[in-house]
C-alpha positions as CSV (number, residue, x, y, z in Angstrom):
1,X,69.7,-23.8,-22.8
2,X,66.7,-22.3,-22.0
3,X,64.5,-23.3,-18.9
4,X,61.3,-24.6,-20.2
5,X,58.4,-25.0,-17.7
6,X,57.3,-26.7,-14.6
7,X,54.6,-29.7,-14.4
8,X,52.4,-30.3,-11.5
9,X,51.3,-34.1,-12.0
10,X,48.1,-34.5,-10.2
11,X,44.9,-36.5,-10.4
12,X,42.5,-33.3,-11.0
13,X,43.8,-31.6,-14.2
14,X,41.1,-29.1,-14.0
15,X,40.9,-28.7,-10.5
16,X,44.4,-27.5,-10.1
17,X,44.1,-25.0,-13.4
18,X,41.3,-23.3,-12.0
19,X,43.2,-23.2,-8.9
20,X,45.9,-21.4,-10.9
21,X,43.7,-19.4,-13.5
22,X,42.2,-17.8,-10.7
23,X,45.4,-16.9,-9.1
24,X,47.4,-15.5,-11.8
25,X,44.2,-14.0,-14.1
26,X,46.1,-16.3,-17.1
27,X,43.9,-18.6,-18.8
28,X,45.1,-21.8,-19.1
29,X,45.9,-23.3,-22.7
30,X,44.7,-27.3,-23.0
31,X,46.3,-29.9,-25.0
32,X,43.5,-32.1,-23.9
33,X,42.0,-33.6,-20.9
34,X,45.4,-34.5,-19.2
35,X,47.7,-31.6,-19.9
36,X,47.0,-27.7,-19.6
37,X,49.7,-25.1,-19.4
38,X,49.1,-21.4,-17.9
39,X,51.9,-19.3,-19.6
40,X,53.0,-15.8,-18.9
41,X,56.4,-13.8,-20.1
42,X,58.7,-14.9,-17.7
43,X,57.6,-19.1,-17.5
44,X,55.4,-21.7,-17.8
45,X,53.2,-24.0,-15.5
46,X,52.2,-27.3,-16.8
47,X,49.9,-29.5,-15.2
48,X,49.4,-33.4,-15.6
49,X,47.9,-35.8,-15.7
50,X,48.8,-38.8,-13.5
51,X,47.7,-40.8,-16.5
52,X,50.5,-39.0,-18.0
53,X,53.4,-40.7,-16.0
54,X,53.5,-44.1,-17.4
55,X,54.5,-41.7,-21.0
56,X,57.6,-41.3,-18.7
57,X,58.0,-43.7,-16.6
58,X,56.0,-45.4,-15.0
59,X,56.0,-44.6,-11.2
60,X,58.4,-41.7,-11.6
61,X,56.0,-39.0,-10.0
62,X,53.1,-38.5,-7.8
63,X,50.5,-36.6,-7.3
64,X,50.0,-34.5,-4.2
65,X,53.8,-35.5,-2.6
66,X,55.7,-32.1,-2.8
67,X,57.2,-31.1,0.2
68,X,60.6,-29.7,-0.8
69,X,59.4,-27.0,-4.0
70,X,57.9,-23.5,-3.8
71,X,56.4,-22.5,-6.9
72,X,56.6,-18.8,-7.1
73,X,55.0,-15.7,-8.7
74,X,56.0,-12.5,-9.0
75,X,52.5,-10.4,-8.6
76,X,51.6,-6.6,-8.8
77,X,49.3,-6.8,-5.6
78,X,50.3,-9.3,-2.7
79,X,47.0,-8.3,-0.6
80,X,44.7,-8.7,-4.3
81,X,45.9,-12.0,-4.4
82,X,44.9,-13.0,-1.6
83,X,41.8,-11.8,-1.7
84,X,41.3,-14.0,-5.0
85,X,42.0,-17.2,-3.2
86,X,39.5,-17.3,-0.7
87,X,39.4,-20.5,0.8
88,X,42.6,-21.4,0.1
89,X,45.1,-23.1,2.7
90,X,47.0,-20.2,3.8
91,X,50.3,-21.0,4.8
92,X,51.4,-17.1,5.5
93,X,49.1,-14.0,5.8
94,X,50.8,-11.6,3.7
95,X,54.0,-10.5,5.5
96,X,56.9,-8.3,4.4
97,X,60.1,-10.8,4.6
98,X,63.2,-9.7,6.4
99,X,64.7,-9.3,2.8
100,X,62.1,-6.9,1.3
101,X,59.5,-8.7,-0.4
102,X,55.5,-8.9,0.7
103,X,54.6,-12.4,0.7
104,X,52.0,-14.6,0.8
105,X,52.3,-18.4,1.2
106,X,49.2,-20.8,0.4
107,X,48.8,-24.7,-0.6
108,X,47.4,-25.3,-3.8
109,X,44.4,-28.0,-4.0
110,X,47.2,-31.0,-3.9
111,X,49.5,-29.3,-1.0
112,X,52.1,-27.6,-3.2
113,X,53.5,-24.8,-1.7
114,X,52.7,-21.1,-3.5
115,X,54.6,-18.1,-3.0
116,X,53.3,-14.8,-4.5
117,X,55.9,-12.5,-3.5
118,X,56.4,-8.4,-5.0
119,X,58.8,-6.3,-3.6
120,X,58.4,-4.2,-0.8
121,X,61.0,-2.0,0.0
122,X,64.1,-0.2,-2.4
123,X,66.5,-2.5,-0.3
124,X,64.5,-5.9,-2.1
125,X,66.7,-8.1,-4.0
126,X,65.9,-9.4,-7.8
127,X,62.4,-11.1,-7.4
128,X,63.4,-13.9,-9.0
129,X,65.6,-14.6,-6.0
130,X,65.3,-13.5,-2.2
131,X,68.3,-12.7,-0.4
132,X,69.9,-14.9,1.9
């Protein structure tokens, strides 16, 4: 099995890929006006549509509700980053965790919660996963 991607369903399609675009630096790829993926090496982000739902079931997501997912990027320059989203809800000015990794922790346009994380310090675990 291999693990696939991650969609954002949200009402602003290219609100949120611009959001992202700018971020990462990837260009996102569009299938049309409802779906748009931003794909590196190591994953893909999909965003939706909320007129893509119903294709599912109907009512089985919403738009803007996260509060229990951190979407997470490895990046090359914590501080660069940062810099890029200016105007963006900042959750956490870049901070070097007690585990070893610089972070910085913003809302996307529909609240999700962003980590752009590199590590810090030799001591730093894998950067797919912090210690605990």
């Amino acid at each position: 099995m291999d693990f696939a991607s991650i969609r954002i369903i949200t009402a602003d399609v290219a609100r949120l890929a611009g959001f992202y675009e700018r971020a990462t630096g990837v260009e996102a790829t569009w299938a049309n006006e409802d779906f748009a993926e931003l794909r590196t090496p190591s994953a893909t982000l999909a965003i939706g549509s909320t007129r893509t739902v119903a294709l599912f079931a109907a009512g089985s997501a919403e738009a803007s509700a996260n509060r229990s997912v951190i979407i997470e990027f490895l990046v090359d320059d914590v501080e660069g980053v940062h810099e890029k989203l200016t105007g963006a809800e900042v959750v956490q000015e870049p901070t070097t965790m007690p585990w070893g990794n610089r972070s910085l922790l913003v809302r996307d346009p529909d609240g999700n919660l962003v980590n752009f994380f590199r590590p810090a310090t030799p001591a730093a675990p894998s950067p797919a996963r912090p210690a605990l």
